[in-house]
Backbone bond lengths (Angstrom), bond angles and torsions (degrees), N, CA, C in turn:
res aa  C-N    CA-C-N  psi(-1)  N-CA   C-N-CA  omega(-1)  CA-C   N-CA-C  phi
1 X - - - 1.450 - - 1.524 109.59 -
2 X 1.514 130.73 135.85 1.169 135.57 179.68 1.896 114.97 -99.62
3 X 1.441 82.21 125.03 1.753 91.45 -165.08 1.671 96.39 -65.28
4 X 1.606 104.87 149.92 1.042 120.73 143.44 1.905 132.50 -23.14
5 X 1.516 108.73 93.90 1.431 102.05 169.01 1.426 127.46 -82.11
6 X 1.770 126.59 88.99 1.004 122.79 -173.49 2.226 120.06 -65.12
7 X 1.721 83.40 -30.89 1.643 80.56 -177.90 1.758 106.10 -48.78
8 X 1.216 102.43 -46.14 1.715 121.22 -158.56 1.973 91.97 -44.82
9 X 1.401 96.48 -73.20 1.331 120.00 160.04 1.442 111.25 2.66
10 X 1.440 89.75 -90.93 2.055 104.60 -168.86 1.214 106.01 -59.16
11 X 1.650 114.46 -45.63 1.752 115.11 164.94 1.589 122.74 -24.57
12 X 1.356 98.60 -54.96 1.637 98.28 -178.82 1.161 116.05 -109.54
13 X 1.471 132.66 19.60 1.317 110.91 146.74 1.398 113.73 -95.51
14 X 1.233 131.48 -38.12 1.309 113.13 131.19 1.535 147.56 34.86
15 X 1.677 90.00 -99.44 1.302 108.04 154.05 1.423 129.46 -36.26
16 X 1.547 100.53 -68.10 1.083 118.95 178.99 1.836 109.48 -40.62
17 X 0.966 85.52 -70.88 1.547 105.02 -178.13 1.838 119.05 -15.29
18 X 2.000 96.86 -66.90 1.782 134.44 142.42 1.339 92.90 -16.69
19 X 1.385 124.06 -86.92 1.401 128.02 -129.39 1.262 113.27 -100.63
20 X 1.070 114.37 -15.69 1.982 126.57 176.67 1.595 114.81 -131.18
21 X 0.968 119.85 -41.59 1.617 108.84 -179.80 1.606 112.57 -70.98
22 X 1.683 83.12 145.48 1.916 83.56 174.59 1.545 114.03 -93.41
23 X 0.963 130.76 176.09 1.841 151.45 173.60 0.942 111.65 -7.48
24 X 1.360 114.52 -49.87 1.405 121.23 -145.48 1.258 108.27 -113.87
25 X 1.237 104.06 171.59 1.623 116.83 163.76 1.064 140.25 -179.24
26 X 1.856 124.56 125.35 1.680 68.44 92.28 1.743 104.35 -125.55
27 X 1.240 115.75 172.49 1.527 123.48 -140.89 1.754 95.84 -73.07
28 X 1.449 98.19 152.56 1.681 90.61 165.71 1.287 132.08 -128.14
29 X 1.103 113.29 105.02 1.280 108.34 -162.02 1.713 124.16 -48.49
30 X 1.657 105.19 -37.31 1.413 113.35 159.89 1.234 113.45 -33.87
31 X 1.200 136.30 -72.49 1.430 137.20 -158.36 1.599 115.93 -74.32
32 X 1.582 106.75 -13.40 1.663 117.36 166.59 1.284 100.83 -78.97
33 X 1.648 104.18 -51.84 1.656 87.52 -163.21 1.683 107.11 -72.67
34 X 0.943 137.30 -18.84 1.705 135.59 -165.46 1.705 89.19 -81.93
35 X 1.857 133.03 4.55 1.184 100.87 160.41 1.375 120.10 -119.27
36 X 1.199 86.92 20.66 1.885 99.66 176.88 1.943 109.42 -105.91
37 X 1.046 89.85 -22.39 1.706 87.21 -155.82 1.452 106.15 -148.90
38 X 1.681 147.71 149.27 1.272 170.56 178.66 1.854 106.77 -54.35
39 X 1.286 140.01 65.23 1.277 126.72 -133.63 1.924 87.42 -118.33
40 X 1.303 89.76 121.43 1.722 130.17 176.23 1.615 117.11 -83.26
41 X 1.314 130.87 134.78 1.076 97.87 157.80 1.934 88.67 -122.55
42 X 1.741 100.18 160.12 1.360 100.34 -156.19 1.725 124.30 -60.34
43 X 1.669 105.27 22.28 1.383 116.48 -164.91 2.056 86.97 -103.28
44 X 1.355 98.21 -54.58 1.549 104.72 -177.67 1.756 106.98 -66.28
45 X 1.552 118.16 -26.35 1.288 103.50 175.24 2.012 126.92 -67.42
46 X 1.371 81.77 -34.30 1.335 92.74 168.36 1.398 129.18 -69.34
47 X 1.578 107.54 -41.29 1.588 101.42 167.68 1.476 111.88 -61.43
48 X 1.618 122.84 -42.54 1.680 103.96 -178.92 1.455 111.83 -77.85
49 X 1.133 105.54 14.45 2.376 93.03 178.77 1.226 100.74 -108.04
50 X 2.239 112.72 -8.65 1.103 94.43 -149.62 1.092 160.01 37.09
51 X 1.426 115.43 56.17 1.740 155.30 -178.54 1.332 107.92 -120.07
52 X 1.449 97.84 174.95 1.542 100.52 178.38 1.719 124.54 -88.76
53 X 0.859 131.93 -175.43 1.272 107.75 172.35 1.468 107.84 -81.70
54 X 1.266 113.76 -42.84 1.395 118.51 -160.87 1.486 126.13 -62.93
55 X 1.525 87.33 -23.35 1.839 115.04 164.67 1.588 117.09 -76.32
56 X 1.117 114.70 -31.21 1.380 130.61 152.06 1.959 124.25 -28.45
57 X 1.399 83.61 -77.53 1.354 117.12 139.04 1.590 138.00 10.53
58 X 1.535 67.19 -85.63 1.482 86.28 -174.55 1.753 116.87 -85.97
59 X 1.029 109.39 -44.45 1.426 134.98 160.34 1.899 115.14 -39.07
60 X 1.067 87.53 -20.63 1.546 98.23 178.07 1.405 119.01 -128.51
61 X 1.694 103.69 34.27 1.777 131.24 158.46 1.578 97.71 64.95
62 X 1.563 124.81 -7.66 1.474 112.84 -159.59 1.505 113.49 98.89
63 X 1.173 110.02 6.47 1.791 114.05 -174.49 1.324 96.88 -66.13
64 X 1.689 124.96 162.37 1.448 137.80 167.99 1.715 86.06 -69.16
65 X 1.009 124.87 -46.57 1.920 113.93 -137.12 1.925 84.91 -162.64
66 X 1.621 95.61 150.90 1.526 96.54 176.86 1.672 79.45 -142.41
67 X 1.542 117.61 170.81 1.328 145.50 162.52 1.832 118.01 -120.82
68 X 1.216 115.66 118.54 1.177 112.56 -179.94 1.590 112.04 -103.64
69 X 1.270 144.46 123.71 1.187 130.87 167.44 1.541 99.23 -98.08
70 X 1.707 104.87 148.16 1.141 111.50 154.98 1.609 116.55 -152.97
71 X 1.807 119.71 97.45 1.202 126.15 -164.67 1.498 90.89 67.56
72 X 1.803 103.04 -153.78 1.974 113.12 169.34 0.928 121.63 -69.07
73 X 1.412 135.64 27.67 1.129 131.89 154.48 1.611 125.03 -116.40
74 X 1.638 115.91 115.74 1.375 120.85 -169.49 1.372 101.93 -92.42
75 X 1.483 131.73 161.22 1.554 145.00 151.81 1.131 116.59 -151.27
76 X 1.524 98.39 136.31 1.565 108.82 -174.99 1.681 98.15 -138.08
77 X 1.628 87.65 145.89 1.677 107.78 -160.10 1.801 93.40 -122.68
78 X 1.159 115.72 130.82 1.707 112.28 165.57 1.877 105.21 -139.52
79 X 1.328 87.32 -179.15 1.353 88.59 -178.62 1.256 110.27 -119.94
80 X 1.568 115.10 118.33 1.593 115.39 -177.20 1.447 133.39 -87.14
81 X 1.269 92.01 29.98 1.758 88.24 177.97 1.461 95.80 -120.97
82 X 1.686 106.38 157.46 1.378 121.49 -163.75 1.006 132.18 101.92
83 X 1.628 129.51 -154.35 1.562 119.61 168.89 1.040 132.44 -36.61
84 X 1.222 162.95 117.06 1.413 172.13 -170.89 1.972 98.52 -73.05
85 X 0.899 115.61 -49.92 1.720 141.39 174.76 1.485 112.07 -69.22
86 X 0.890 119.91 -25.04 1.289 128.05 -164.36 1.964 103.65 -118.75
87 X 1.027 99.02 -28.09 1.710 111.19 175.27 1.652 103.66 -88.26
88 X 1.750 113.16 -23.61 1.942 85.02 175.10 1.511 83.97 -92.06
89 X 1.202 141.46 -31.39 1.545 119.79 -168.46 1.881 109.92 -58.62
90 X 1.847 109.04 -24.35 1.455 93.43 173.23 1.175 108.38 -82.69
91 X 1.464 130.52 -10.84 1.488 123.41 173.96 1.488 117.45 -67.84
92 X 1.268 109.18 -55.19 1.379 116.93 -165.67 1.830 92.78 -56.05
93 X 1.597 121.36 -32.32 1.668 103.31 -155.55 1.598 96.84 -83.88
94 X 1.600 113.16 -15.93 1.820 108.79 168.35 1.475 101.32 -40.75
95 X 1.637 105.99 -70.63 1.145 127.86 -163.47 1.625 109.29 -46.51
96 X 1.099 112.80 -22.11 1.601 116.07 -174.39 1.827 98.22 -80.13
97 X 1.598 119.43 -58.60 1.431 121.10 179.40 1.775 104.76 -56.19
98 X 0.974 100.53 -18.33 2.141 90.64 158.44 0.917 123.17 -77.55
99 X 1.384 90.23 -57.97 1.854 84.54 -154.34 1.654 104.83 -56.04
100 X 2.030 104.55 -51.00 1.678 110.28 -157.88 2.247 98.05 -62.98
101 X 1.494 113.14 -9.40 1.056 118.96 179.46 2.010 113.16 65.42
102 X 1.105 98.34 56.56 1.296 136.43 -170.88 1.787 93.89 -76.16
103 X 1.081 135.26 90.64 1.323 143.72 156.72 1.426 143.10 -76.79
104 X 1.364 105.97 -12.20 1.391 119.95 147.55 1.813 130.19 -149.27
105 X 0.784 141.36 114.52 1.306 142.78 -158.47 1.748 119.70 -76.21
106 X 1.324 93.44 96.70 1.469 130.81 -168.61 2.666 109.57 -95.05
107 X 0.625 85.74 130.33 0.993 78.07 163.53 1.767 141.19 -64.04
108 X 1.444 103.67 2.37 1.493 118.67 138.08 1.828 134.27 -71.64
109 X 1.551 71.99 -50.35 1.305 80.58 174.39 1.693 135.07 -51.50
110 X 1.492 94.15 -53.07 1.282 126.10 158.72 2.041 107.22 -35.23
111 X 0.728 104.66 -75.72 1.701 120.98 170.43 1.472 101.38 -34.90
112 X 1.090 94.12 -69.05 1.682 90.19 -176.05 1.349 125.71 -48.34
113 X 1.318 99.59 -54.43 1.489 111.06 170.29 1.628 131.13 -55.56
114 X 0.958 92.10 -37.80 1.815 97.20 158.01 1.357 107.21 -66.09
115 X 1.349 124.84 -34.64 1.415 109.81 -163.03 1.063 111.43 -93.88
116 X 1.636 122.46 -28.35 1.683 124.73 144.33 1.870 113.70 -24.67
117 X 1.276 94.40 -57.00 1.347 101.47 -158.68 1.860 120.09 -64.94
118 X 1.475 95.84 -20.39 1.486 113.14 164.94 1.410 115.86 -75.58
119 X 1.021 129.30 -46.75 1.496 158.23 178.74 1.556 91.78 -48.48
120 X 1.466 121.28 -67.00 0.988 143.24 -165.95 1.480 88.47 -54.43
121 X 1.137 112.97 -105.94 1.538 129.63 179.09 1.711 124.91 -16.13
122 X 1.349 102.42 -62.64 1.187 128.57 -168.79 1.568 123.65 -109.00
123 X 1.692 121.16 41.83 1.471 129.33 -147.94 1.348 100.64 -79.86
124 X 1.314 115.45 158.23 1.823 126.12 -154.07 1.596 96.48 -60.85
125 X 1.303 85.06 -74.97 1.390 101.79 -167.75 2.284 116.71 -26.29
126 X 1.426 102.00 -26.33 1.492 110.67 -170.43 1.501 94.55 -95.68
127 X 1.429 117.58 -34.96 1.799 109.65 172.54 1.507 120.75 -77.06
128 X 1.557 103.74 -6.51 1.246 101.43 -170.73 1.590 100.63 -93.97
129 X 1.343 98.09 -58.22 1.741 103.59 157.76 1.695 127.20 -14.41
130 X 1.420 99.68 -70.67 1.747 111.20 168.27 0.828 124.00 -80.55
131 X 1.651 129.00 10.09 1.422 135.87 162.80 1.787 113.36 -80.08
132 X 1.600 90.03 -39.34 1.598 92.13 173.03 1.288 117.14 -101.92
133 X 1.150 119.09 7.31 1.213 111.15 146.81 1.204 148.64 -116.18
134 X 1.527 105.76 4.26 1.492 105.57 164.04 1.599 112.34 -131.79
135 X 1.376 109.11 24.86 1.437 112.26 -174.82 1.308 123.07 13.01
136 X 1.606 127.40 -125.99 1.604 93.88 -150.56 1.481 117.83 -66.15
137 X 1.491 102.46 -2.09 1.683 105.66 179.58 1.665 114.08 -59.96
138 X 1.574 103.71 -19.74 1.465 91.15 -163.01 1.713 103.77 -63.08
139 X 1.677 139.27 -57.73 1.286 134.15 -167.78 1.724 92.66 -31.25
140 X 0.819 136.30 -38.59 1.674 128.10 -169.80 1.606 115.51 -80.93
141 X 1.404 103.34 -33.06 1.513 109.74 -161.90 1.955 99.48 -77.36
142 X 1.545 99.50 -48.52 1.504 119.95 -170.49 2.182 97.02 -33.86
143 X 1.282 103.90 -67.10 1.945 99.52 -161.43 1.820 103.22 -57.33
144 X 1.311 103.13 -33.93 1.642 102.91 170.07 1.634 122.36 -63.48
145 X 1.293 98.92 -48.43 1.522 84.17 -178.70 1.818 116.74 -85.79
146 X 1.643 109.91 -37.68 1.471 99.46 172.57 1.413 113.90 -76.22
147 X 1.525 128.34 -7.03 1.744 114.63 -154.68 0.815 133.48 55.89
148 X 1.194 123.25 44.15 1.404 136.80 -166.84 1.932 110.38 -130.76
149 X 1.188 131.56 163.80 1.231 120.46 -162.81 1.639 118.28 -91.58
150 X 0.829 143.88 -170.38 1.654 132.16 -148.18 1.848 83.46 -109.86
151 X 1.224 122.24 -15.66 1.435 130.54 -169.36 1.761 93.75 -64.63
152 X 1.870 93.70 -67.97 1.266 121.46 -159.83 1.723 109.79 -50.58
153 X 1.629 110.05 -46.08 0.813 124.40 166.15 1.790 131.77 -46.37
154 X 1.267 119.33 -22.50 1.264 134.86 -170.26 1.642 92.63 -105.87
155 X 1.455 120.78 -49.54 1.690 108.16 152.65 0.827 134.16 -5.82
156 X 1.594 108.73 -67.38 1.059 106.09 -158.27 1.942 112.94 -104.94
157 X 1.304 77.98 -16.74 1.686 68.73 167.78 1.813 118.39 -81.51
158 X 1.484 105.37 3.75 1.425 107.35 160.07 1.241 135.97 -81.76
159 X 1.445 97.08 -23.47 1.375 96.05 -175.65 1.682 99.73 -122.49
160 X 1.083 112.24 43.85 1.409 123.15 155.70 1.366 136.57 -53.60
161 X 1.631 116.64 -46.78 1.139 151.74 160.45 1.720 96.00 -21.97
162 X 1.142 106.54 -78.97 1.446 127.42 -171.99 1.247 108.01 -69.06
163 X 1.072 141.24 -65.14 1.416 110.96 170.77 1.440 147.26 -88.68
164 X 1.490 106.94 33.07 1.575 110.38 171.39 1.507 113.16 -88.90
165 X 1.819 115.02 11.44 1.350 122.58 151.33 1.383 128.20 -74.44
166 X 1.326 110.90 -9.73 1.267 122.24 -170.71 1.832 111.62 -65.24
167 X 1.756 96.77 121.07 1.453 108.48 177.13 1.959 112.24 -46.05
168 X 0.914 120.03 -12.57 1.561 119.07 166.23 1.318 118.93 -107.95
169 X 1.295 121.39 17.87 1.931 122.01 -171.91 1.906 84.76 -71.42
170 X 1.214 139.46 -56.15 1.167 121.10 -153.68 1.627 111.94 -67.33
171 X 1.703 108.35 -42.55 1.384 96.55 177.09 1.368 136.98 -79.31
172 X 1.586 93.44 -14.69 2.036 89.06 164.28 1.285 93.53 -77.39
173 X 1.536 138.19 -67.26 1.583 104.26 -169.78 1.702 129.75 -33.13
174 X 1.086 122.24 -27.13 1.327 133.78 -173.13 1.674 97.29 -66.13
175 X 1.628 96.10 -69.63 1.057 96.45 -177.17 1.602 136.74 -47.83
176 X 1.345 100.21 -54.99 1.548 113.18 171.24 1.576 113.97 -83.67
177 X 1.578 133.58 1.09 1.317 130.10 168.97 1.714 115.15 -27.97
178 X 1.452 88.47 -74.71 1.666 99.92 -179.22 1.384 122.57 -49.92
179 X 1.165 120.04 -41.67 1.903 117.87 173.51 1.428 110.53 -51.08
180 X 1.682 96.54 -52.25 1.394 97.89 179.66 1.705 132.22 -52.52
181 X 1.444 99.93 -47.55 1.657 112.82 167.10 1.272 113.24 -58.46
182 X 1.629 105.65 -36.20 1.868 99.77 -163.57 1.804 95.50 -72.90
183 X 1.660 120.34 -23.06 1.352 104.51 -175.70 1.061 117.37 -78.53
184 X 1.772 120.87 -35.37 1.209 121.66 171.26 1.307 124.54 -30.51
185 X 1.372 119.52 -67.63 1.298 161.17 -156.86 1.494 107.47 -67.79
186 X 1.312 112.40 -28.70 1.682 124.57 -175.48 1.634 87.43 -107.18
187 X 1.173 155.30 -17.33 1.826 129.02 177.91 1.318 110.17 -100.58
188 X 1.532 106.08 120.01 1.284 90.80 -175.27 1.855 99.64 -85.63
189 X 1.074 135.36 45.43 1.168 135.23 -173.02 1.422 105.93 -115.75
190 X 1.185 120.05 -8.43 1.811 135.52 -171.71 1.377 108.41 -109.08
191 X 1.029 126.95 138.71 1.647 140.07 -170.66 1.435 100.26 -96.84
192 X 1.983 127.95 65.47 1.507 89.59 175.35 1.694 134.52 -62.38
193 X 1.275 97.21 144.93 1.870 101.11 -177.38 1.201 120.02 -80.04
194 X 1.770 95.24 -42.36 1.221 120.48 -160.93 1.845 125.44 -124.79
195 X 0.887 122.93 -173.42 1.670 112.65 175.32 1.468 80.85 170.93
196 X 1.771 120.14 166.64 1.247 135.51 138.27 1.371 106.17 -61.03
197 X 1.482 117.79 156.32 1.183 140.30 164.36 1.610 105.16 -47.89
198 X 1.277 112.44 -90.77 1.588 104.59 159.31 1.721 132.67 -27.95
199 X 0.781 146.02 -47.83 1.525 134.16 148.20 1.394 132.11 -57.89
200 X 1.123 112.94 -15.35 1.647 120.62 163.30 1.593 110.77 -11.90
């Protein structure tokens, strides 16, 4: 069995992050994935197969979200009711079986893709950011400002350690600096600690 490659992982969401996401955040995976791929949710899949929903459903084992490849053309089907937090984390992990080009779903794969999907969501450089600057406030601040779930959030501040090596920690901070300050800066429910000298 072939372990889980997390570097590969953080590498390209990352990337991704660099090369397609805008300023702000917090990131959406919807609007990434609707430019890669045909994106369904399992209410609209059913009206175009003309099926039921519930057959829909079922057909899709109970999954949040499936990806279909066929040749260059990708589609991905999810189901939009429920968590709001929990629906971009199933987006972002579609987005992970694309991009890393994941062709059959292995229990590496799987791994990875979750860990894309944190990466995605929750990138070092922005936890590391609101770690020093709102200390213990950040576990609270993190699901508000990325949208992400109080679970995801504790994720990622675990596995922080490990990726503030990451060859892109400086330019997503760059990039995402300012969202981060401008959210700080607007709750008055957060203790800032910290700031750059320059943003003061």
């Amino acid at each position: 069995m072939t372990a889980p490659d997390f570097v590969r992982a953080q590498q390209a969401a990352e990337e991704l992050l660099l090369r397609s996401a805008p300023d702000s955040l917090p990131v959406s995976p919807l609007a990434l994935l609707s430019a890669m791929a045909r994106v369904y949710t399992y209410e609209e899949m059913a009206a175009a197969l003309d099926l039921p929903l519930a057959q829909v459903e079922a057909d899709c084992g109970g999954a949040d979200a499936f990806t279909i490849r066929q040749g260059e053309q990708t589609v991905v089907a999810y189901r939009a009711d429920g968590n709001p937090a929990r629906r971009n984390f199933t987006l972002a992990h579609e987005i992970a079986h694309i991009v890393l080009g994941h062709a059959e779903m292995t229990d590496a794969h799987e791994k990875e893709a979750d860990h894309f999907a944190s990466c995605l969501l929750a990138p070092a450089a922005v936890v590391d950011w609101m770690r020093r600057t709102l200390g213990d406030d950040c576990a609270a601040a993190l699901p508000r400002l990325l949208y992400v779930s109080p679970a995801c959030a504790r994720q990622a501040l675990k596995r922080q350690n490990f990726l503030k090596n990451s060859e892109n920690y400086f330019a997503l901070e760059a990039k995402f600096g300012p969202a981060c300050r401008d959210f700080c800066l607007s709750r008055k429910e957060f203790q800032v600690k910290w700031l750059p000298k320059d943003e003061r």
